[in-house]
C-alpha positions as CSV (number, residue, x, y, z in Angstrom):
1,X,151.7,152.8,35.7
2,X,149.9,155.2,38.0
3,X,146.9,157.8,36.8
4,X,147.2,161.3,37.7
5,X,144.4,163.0,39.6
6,X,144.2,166.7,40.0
7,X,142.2,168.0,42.7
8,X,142.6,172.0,43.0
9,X,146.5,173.0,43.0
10,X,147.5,169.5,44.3
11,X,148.4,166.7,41.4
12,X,147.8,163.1,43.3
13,X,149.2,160.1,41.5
14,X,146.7,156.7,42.4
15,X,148.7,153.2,41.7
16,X,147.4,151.2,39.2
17,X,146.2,147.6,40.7
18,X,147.8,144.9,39.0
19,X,144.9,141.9,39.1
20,X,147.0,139.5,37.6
21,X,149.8,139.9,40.9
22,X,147.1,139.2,43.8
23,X,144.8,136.5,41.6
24,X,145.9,133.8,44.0
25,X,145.8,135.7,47.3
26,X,142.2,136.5,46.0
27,X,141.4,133.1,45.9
28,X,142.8,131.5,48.9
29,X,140.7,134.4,50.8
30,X,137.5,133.4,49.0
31,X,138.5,129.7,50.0
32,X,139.0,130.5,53.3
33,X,136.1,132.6,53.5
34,X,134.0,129.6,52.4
35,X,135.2,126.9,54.3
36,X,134.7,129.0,57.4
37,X,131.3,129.7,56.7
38,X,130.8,125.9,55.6
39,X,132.2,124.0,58.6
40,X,130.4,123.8,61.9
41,X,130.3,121.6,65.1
42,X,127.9,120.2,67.3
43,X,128.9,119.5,71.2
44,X,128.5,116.2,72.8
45,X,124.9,117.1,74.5
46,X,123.9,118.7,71.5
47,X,121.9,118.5,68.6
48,X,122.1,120.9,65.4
49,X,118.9,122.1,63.6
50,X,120.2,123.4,60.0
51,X,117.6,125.8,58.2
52,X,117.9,126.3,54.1
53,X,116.7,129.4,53.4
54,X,114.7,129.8,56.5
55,X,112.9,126.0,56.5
56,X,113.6,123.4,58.1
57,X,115.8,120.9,56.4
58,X,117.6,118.5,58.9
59,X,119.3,117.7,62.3
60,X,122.6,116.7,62.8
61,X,123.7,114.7,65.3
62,X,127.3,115.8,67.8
63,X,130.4,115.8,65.4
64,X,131.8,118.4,63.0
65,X,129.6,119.0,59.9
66,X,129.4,121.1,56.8
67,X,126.9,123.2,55.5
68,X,125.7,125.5,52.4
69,X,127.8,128.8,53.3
70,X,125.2,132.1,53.5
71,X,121.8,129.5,52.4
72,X,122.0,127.3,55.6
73,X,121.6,128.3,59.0
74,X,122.4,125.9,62.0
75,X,121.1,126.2,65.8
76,X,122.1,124.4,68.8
77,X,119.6,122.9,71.0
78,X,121.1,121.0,74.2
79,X,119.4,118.1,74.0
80,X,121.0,116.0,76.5
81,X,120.7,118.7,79.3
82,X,118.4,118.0,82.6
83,X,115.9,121.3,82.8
84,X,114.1,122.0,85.7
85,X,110.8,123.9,86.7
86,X,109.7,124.9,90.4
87,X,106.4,125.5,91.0
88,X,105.1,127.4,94.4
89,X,109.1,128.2,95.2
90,X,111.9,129.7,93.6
91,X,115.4,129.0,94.1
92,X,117.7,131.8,94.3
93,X,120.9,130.1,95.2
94,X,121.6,126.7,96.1
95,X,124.0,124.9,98.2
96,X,124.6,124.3,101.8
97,X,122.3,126.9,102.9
98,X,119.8,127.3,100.1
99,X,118.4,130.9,99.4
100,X,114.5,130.9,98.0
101,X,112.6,133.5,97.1
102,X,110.4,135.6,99.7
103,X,108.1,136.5,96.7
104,X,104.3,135.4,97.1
105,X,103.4,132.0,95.3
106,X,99.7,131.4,96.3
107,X,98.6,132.1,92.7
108,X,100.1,128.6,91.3
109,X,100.4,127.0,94.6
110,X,96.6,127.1,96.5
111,X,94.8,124.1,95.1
112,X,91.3,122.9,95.6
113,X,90.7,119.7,96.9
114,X,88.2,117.2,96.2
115,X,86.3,117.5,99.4
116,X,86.6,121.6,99.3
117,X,89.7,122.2,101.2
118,X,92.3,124.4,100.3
119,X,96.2,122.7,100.1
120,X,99.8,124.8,99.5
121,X,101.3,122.5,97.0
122,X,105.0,122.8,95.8
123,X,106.5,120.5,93.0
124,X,109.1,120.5,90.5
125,X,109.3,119.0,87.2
126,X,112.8,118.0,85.3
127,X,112.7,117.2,81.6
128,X,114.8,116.8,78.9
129,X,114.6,118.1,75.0
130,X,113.6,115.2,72.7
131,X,113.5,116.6,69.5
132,X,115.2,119.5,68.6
133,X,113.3,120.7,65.5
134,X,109.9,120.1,67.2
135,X,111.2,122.4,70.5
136,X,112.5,125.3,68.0
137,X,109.2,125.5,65.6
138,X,106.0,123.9,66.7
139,X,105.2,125.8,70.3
140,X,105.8,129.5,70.4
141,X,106.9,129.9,73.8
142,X,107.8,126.1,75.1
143,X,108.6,127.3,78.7
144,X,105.3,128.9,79.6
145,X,103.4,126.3,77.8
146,X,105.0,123.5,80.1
147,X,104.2,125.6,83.1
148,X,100.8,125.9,82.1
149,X,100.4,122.5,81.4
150,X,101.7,121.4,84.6
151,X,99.8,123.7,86.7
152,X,96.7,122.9,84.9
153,X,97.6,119.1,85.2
154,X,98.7,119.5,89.2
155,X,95.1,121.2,89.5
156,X,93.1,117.9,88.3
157,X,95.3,115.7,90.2
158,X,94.2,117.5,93.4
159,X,91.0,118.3,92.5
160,X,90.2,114.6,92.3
161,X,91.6,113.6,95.7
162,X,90.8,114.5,99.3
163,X,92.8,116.6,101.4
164,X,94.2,113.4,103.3
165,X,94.9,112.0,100.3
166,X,97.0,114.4,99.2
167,X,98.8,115.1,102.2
168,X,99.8,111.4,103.0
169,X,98.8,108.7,101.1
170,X,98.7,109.5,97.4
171,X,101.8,111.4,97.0
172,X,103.0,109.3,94.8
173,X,100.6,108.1,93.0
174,X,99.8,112.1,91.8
175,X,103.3,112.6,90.8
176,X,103.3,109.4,88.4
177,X,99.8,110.5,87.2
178,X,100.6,114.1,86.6
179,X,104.2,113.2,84.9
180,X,102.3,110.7,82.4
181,X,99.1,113.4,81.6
182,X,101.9,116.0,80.9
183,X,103.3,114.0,78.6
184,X,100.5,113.4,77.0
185,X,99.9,116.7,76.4
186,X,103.0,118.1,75.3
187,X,103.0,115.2,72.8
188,X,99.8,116.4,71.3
189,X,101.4,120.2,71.2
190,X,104.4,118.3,69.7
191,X,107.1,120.6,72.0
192,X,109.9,117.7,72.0
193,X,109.5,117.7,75.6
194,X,110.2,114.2,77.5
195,X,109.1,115.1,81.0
196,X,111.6,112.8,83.2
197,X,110.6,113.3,86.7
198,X,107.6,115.3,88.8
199,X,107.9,115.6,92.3
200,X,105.9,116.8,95.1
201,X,108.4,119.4,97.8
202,X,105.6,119.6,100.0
203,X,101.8,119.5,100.8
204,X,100.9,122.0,103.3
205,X,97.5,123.9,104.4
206,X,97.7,127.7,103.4
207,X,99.7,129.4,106.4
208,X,96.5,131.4,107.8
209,X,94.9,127.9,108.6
210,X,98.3,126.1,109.7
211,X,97.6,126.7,113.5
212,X,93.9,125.0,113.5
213,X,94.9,122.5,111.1
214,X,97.9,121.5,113.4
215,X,95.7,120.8,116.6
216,X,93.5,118.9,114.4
217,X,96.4,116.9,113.6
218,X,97.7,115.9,117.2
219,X,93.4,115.4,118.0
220,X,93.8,112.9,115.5
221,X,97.2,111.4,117.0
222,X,96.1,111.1,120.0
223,X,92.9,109.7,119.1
224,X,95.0,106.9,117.5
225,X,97.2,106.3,120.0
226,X,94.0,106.0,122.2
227,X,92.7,103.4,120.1
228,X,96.0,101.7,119.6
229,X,96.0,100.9,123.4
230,X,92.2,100.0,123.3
231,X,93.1,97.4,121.2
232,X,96.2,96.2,123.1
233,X,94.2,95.6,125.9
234,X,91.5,94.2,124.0
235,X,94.2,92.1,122.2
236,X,96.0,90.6,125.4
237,X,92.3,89.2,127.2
238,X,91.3,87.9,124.1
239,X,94.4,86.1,124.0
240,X,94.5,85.3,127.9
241,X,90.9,84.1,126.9
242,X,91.6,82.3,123.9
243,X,94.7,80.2,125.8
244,X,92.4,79.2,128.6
245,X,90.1,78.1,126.3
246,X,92.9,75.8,124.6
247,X,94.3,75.1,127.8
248,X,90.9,73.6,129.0
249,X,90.1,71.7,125.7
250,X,93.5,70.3,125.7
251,X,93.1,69.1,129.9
252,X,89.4,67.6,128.3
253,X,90.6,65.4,125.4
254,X,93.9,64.4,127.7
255,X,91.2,63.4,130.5
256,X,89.1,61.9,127.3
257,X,91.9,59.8,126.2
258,X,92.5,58.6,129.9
259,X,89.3,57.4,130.7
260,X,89.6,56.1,127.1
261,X,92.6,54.2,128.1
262,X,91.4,52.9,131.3
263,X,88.1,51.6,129.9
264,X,90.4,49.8,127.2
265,X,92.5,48.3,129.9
266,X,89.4,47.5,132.2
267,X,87.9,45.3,129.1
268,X,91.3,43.9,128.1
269,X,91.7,42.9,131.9
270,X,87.9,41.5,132.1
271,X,88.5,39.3,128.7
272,X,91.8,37.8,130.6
273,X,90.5,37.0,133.6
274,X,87.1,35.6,131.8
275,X,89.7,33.4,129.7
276,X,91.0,32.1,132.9
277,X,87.4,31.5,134.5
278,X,86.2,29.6,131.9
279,X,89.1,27.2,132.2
280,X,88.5,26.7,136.1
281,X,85.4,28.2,137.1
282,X,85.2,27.0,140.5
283,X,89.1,27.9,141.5
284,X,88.9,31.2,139.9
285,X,85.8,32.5,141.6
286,X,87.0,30.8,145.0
287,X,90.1,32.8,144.2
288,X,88.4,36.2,143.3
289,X,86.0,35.5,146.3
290,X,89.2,35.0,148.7
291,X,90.6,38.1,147.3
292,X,87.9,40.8,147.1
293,X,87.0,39.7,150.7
294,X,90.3,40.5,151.9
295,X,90.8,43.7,150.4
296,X,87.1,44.4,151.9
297,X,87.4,43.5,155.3
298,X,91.1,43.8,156.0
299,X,90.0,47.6,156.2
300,X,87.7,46.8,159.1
301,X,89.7,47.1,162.7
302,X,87.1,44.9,164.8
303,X,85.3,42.3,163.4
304,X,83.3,38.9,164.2
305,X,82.9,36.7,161.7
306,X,80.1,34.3,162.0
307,X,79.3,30.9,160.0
308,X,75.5,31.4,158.6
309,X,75.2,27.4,159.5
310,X,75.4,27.6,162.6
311,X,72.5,27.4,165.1
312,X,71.8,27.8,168.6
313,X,74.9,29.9,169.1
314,X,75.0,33.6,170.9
315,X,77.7,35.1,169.4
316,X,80.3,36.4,171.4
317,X,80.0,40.1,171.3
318,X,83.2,42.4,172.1
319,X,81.5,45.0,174.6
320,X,84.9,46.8,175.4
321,X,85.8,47.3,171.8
322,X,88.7,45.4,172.1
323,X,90.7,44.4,169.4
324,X,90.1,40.2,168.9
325,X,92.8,38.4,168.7
């Protein structure tokens, strides 16, 4: 049946809705309705934060999930993503040619030393989203927060090195420092922040000073390459010094273990020839006598060889020099 409805001149007949006809069309729409607003999904690097009537109830891991239609309320948070922060740069576009940014950085990037110079200091951090509730409620505004902390902390690194220091040798040793005092920070704002890597682009002096600090540099270089070939030639006489040294020592224990030798031979020679005496005495000196005479006089060209016994007898002198036969 239909109602009649009379506006002015003009009779309108409105249908009557049957209920009873669309009951179960009604309820497969409501159905539908809630399972749509009940069934969510979280992506592989994700992790959901579900909110039940604006607090905080739990986090679901990746997966497909369901959820209180119109009470709870789910955000995504990337948790497994790599973030990254550049500090005294920007990066406009990267790739083969990288574009940065011509904008003025000296505000973050002019640091103080700790002997009261002035260094241009560029770094990056990369860091990852730990826990998802703790990023979404506890810190206001996470990414300024971790670029103040990590200017802040970059500051005290500097400030309690020397300019050396910082330029060459300690490099690393600020950028494991810095990454672990940022950590401990953050933990104590409790941002869900795991800081993953910090590391130092570059350590320059400020551009107006570059030129000065430049020729100090090559000074310096050349100063050690000056004292690099002091001590090579230092190095090769004490060396030539050192070896004649050895060299002599060695010719004085060789000659020491010679004479050594000899004297041992001399002895062991004297005991024979004393063994041999003592059997004949009389034969051995006669023999020794004969012997040492020879080798004694057989060196003298002329000779006369006279017999102490005799008396009464001019000996025959050779005048001309002549050789006696």
């Amino acid at each position: 049946m239909a109602n009649k409805v009379k506006i002015g001149d003009v009779d309108f007949e409105i249908p009557q809705f049957e209920f009873k006809k669309f009951r179960g069309l009604i309820a497969l729409i409501v159905v539908i309705i809630l399972v749509f607003f009940s069934v969510y999904t979280v992506d592989a690097n994700e992790n959901g934060v579900v909110l039940r009537l604006g607090k905080y109830s739990h986090t679901t891991m990746p997966g497909l999930h369901f959820k209180m239609p119109f009470i709870d309320t789910v955000y995504p948070v990337k948790v497994d993503y790599q973030y990254k922060e550049e500090f005294g740069f920007q990066t406009l576009k990267a790739g083969v040619r990288t574009e940065y940014s011509k904008r003025n950085f000296t505000n973050e990037s002019w640091m103080l030393t700790g002997d009261l110079n002035i260094a241009e200091v560029r770094w990056i951090i990369q860091f990852k989203i730990k826990n998802a509730a703790d990023f979404l409620f506890h810190v206001r505004d996470v990414k300024n927060t971790i670029r103040d902390v990590s200017e802040a902390t970059m500051r005290l690194m500097i400030g309690d090195r020397s300019f050396t220091e910082v330029l060459q040798t300690d490099r690393v040793i600020i950028a494991d420092k810095a990454r672990e005092h940022m950590q401990e920070i953050l933990d104590k704002y409790k941002t869900g922040i795991a800081i993953k890597m910090v590391q130092l682009q570059s350590v320059l002096p400020p551009e107006p000073v570059s030129d000065s600090f430049n020729e100090v540099i090559r000074a310096e270089q050349e100063e050690e390459t000056l004292v690099n070939e002091a001590n090579q030639a230092f190095n090769k006489e004490i060396y030539r010094a050192e070896g004649e040294a050895k060299q002599l020592i060695n010719e004085a224990k060789g000659y020491a273990v010679e004479r050594i030798n000899n004297a041992t031979g001399d002895a062991t020679l004297f005991k024979l020839i004393l063994s041999e005496y003592n059997k004949a005495p009389k034969i051995t000196r006669d023999r020794y006598f004969i012997e040492t005479m020879n080798e004694v006089l057989g060196k003298i060209p002329n000779k006369v060889i006279v017999d102490t016994k005799l008396d009464n007898i001019l000996p025959l002198l050779n005048l001309d020099n002549k050789e006696v036969k």
